[in-house]
C-alpha positions as CSV (number, residue, x, y, z in Angstrom):
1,X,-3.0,17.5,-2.6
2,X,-2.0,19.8,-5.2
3,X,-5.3,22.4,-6.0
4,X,-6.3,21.5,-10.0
5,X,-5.8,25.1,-11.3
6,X,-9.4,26.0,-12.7
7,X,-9.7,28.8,-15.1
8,X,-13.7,30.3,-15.5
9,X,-15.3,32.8,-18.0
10,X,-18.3,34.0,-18.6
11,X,-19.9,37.5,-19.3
12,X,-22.5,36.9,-16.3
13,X,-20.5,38.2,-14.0
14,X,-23.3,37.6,-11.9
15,X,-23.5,33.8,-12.4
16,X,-19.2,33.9,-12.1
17,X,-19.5,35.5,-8.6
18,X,-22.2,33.1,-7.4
19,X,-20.0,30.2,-8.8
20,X,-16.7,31.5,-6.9
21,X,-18.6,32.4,-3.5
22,X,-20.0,28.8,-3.6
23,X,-16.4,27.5,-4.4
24,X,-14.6,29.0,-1.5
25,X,-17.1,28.7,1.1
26,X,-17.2,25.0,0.6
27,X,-15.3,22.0,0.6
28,X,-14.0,22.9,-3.0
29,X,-12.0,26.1,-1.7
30,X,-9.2,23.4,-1.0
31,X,-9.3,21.8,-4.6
32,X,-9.3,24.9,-6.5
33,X,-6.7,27.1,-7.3
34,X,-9.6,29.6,-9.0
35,X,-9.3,32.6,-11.7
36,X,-12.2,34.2,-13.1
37,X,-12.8,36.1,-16.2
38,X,-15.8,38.3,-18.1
39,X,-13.9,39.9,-20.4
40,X,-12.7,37.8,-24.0
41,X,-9.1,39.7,-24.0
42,X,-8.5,39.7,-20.4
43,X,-9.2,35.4,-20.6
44,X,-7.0,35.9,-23.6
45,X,-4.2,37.6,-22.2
46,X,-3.8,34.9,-19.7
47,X,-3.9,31.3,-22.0
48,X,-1.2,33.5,-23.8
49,X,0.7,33.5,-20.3
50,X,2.9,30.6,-19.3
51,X,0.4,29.7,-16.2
52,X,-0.9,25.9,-16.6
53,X,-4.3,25.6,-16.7
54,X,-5.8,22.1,-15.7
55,X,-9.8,23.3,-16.4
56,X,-10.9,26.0,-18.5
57,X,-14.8,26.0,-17.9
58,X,-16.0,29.0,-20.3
59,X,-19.4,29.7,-22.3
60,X,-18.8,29.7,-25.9
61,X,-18.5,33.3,-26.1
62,X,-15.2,33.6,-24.5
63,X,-13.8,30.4,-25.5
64,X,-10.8,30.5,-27.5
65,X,-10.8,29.2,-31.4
66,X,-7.8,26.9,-30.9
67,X,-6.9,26.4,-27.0
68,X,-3.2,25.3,-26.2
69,X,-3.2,21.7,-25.7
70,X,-0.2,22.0,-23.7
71,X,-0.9,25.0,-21.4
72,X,-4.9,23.9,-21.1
73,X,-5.5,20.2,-19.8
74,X,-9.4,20.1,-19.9
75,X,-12.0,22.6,-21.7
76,X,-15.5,22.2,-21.0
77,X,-18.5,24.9,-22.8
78,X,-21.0,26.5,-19.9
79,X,-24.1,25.9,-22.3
80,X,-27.6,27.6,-21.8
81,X,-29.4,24.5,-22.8
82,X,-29.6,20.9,-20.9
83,X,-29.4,18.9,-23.6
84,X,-29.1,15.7,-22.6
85,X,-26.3,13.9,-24.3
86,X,-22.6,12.2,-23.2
87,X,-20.6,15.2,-24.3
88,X,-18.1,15.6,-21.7
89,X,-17.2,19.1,-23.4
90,X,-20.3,20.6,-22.6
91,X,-22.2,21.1,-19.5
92,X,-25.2,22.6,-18.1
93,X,-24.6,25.9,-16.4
94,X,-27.5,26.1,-14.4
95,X,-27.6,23.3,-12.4
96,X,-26.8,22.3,-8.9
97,X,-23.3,24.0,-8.3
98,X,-22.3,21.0,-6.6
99,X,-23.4,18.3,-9.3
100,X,-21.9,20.7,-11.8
101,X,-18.2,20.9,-10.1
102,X,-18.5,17.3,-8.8
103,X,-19.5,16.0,-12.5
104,X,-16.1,18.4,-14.2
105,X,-13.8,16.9,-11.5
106,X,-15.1,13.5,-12.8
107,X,-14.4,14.0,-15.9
108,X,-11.0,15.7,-15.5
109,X,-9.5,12.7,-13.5
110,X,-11.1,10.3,-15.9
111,X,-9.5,11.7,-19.0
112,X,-6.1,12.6,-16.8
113,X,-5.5,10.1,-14.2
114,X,-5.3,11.5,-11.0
115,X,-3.6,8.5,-9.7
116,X,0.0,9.0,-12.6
117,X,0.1,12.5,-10.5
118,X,-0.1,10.9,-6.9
119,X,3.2,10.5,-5.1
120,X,0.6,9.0,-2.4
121,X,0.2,6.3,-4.8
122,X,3.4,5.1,-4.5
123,X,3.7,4.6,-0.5
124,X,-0.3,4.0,0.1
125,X,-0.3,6.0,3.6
126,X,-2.4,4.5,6.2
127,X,-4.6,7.1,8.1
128,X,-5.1,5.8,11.7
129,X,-7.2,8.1,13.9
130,X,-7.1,7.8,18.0
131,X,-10.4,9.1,19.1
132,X,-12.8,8.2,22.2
133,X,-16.1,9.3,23.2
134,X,-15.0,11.0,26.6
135,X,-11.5,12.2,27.8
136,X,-9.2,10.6,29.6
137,X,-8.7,7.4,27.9
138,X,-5.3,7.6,26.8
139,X,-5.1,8.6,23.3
140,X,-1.9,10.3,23.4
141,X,-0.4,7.3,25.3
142,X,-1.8,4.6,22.8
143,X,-1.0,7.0,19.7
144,X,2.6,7.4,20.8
145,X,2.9,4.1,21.3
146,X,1.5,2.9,18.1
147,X,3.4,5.0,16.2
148,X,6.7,3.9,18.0
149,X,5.8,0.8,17.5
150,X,5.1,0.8,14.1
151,X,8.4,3.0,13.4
152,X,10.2,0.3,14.9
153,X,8.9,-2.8,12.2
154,X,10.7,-0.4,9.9
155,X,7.7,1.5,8.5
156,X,8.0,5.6,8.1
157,X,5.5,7.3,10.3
158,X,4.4,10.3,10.7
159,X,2.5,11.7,14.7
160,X,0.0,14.3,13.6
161,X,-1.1,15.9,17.2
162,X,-5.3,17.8,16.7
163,X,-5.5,18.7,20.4
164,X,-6.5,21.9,21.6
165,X,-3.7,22.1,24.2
166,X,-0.9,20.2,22.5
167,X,0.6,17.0,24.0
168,X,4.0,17.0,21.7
169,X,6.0,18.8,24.0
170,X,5.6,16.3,26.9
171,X,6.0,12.9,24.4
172,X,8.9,14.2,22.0
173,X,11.6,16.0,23.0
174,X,10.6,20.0,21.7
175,X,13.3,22.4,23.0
176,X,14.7,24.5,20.7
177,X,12.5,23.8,17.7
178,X,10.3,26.3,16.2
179,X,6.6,25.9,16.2
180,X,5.3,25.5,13.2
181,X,3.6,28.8,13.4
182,X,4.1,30.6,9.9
183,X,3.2,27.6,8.3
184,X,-0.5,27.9,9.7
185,X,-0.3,31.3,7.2
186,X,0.4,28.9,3.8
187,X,-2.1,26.4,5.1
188,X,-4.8,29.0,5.5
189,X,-3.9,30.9,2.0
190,X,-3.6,27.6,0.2
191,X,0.3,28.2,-1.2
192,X,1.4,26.9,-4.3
193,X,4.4,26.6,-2.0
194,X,2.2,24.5,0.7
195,X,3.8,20.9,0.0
196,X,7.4,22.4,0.3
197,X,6.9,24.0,3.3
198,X,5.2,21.2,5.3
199,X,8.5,19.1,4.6
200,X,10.4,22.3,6.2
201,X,9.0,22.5,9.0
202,X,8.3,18.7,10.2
203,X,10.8,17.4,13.4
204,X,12.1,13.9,13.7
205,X,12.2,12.8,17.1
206,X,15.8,10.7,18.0
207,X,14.1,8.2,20.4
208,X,11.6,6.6,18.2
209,X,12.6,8.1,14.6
210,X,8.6,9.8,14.5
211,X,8.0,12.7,12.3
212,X,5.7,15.5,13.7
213,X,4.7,18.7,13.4
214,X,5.9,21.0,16.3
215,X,1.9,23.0,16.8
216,X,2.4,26.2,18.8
217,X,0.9,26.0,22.1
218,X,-2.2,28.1,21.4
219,X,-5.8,26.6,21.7
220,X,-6.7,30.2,20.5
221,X,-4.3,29.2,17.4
222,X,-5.6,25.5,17.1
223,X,-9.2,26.4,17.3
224,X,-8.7,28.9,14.4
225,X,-8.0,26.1,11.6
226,X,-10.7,25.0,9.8
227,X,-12.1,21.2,8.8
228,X,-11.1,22.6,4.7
229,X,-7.6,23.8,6.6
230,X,-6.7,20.8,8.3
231,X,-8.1,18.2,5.2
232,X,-5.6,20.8,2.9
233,X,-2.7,19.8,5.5
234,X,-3.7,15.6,6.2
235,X,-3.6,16.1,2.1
236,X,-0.5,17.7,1.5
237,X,0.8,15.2,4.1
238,X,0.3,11.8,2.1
239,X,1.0,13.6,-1.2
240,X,4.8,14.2,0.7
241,X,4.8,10.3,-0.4
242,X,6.6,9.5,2.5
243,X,5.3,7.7,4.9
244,X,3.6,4.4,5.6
245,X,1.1,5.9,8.7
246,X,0.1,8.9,9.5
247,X,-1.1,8.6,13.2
248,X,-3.7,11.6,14.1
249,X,-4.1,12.1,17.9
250,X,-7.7,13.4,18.3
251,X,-9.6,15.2,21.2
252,X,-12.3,14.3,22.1
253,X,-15.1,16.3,21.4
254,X,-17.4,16.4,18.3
255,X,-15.9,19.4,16.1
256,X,-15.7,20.2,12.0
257,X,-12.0,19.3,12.7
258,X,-12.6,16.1,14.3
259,X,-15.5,14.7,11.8
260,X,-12.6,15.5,9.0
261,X,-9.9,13.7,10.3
262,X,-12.5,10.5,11.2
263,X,-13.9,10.8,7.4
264,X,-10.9,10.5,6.0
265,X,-8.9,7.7,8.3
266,X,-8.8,4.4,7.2
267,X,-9.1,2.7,10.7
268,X,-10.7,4.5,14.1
269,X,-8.9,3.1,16.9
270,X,-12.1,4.3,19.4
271,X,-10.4,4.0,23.0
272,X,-12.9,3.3,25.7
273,X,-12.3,3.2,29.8
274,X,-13.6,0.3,31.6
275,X,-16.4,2.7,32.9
276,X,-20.5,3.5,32.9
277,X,-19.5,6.5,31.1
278,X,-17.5,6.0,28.3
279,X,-19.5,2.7,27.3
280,X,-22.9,4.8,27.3
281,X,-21.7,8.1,25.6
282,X,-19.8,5.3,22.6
283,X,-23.0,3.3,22.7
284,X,-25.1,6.4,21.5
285,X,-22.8,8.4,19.7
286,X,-21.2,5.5,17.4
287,X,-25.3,5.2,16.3
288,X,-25.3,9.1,15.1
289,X,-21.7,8.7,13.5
290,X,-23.0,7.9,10.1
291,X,-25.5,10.5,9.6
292,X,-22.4,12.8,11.1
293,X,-20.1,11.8,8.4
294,X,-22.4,10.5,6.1
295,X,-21.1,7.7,5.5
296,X,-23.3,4.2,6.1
297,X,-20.2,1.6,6.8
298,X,-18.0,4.3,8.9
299,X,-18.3,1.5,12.0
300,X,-16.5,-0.6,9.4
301,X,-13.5,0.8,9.7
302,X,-13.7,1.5,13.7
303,X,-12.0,-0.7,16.2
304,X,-13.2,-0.6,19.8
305,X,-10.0,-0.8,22.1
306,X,-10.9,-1.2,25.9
307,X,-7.9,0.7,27.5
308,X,-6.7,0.4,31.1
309,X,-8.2,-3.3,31.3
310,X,-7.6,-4.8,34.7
311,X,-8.3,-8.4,34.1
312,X,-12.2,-8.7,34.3
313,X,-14.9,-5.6,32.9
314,X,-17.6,-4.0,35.1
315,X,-20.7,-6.2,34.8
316,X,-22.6,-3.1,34.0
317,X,-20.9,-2.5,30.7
318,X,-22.7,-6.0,29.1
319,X,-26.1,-4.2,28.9
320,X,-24.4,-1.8,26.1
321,X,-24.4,-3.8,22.8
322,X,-20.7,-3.1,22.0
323,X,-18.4,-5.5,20.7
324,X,-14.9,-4.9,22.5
325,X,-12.1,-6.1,19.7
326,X,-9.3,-5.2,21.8
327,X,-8.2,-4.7,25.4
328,X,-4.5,-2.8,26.7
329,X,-4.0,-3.3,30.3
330,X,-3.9,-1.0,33.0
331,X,0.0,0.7,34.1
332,X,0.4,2.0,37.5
333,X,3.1,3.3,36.4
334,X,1.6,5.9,34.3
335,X,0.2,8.0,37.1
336,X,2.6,10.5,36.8
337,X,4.2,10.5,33.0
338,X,7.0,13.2,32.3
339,X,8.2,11.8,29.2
340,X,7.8,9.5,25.9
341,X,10.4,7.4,27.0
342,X,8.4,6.9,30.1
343,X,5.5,5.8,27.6
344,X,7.4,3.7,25.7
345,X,9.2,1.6,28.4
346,X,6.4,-1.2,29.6
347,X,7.3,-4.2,28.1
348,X,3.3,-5.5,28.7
349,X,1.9,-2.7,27.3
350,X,3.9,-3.0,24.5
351,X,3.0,-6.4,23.4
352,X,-0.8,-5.3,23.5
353,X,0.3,-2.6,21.3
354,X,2.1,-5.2,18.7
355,X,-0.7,-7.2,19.0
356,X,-2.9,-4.3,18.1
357,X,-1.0,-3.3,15.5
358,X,-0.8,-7.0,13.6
359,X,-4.5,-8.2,14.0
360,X,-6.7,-5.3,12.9
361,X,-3.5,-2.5,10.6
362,X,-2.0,-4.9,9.1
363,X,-4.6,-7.4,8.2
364,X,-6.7,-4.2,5.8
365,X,-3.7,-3.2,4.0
366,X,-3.9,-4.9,1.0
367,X,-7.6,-3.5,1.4
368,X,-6.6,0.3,1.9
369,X,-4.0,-0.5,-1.3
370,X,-6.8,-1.2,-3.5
371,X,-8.7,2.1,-2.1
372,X,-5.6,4.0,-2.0
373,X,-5.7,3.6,-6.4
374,X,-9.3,3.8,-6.8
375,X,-9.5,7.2,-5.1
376,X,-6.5,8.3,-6.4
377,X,-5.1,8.9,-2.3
């Protein structure tokens, strides 16, 4: 997602500080591409420049007579007073920060149509999260084979790997490709040059046609981006307008990383084992999920996948009041894995993938389509 370039001026410089700390140590430091200005001929000096500004937000002070239609998108006046009328020129400056950026954004998509700028728009990418309640269910196993899957009914997909030890190496064949190591340096800096990067760096695997993102492997490294760092990437990702699915392979704990990827995927395929365990710690934590994300219909968009089914579950597991929608069966085979191909070569396992795949991706995408406009994704 490109940051909206947002110009501010104001003589508090007080008021401009508390603004800009508030900006960049929230969720907004990935939205904004932020300048600041207290001074009239210093604000001046740069509408004169060539730089595109998207929203000037300015008390009336600093505000210039006659703004450049074509270099300034949006102006809105920083007033003193709360007067309460529709004017989307003017807003109240001291107000919750959040309602005041929340209500500009608003009002700058309204009147320019995020959606027109969206190459994401164009190829509606699906966001499909593997994630489980306790390790060892076989996320990588069911991700790779999901996304090979998909990949071969002709759809472009793209294998986004959030471990903290990377699996990539032992799925898709690595050697020889660099890591995508200085591009961890634009995501964290928020580069202008971010999107064009991204597409530099990405490896196509020759077995299954996947794109992916070579990680270095470094939990130190991994542990180091933040939820605003990796939503900044998953953005830049879709905006690439190139693929259908972006497949994220989570771990399994309970991180800022994790909660980002699961608030922004379009369907949670939840893995469980046919075990005690994994049915209690899904039972309880699925309850806390929406205060977690905040979001009341998250177990909407979750389907419950019993992995490694043998034919009949534990009789334990009915006490737990948790609807299984899907079950992939148990591969001997898979004791000791040394290679994608390896993952992709069970016929059975592959059906039950397919099968996966048709009843509960394919059956919401003219759903996510509608979404995918509305929210301008």
């Amino acid at each position: 997602m490109k940051k909206i370039s947002l110009v501010i001026g104001d003589q508090d410089i007080e008021y401009i500080e508390m603004l800009a700390n508030y900006i960049r140590n929230t969720d907004y430091s990935s939205r904004f591409d932020l300048k600041l200005f207290s001074e009239v001929e210093h604000l001046q000096r740069y509408l004169s420049s060539e730089q595109k500004t998207n929203i000037l937000l300015a008390t009336e002070a600093l505000l210039p007579n006659e703004p450049n239609e074509e270099q300034v998108d949006y102006v809105v006046t920083l007033a003193d007073s709360n007067e309460s009328n529709s004017d989307t020129s003017q807003i109240f400056k001291y107000q919750s920060l959040d309602d005041l950026l929340s209500t500009i954004i608003s009002n700058y998509y309204e009147r320019h149509g995020k959606k027109d700028k969206s190459k994401a728009d164009e190829t509606n990418t699906k966001i499909i999260s593997i994630y489980s309640a306790t390790g060892g269910t076989g996320k990588t196993t069911v991700a790779y084979n999901l996304a090979n899957t998909i990949s071969n009914e002709g759809h472009r997909v793209f294998y986004l790997n959030l471990e903290l030890i990377q699996s990539t190496p032992i799925i898709f064949d690595t050697e020889g490709k660099d890591t995508i190591a200085p591009l961890l340096y634009y995501i964290k800096t928020g580069s202008d040059q971010l999107l064009e990067k991204i597409e530099s760096f990405i490896s196509i695997d020759d077995h299954t046609g996947v794109h992916y993102l070579n990680f270095p492997i470094s939990a130190e490294e991994m542990q180091d981006i933040s939820s605003e760092e990796l939503e900044l990437l998953i953005s830049n990702l879709v905006d690439l307008g190139k693929y259908h699915y972006l497949i994220i392979d989570l771990e399994s704990s309970l991180n800022h990383k994790v909660l980002a990827a699961l608030d922004r995927s379009d369907r949670v395929l939840w893995l469980l084992n046919n075990d005690v365990q994994s049915f209690f710690k899904t039972n309880h934590l699925l309850e806390e999920m929406h205060a977690f994300l905040k979001d009341g219909s998250f177990r909407e968009r979750v389907t419950l996948v019993l992995n490694r089914f043998t034919g009949r579950m534990n009789k334990q597991l009915t006490d737990y009041v948790l609807q299984v929608d899907a079950r992939l069966p148990y591969v001997p085979d898979w004791k000791e894995v040394t290679s994608g191909d390896q993952l992709g070569s069970i016929p059975i396992f592959n059906k039950a993938i397919t099968d996966l795949y048709r009843n509960f991706l394919i059956t919401d995408q003219a759903e996510h389509d509608e979404r995918g406009i509305v929210n301008g994704r």
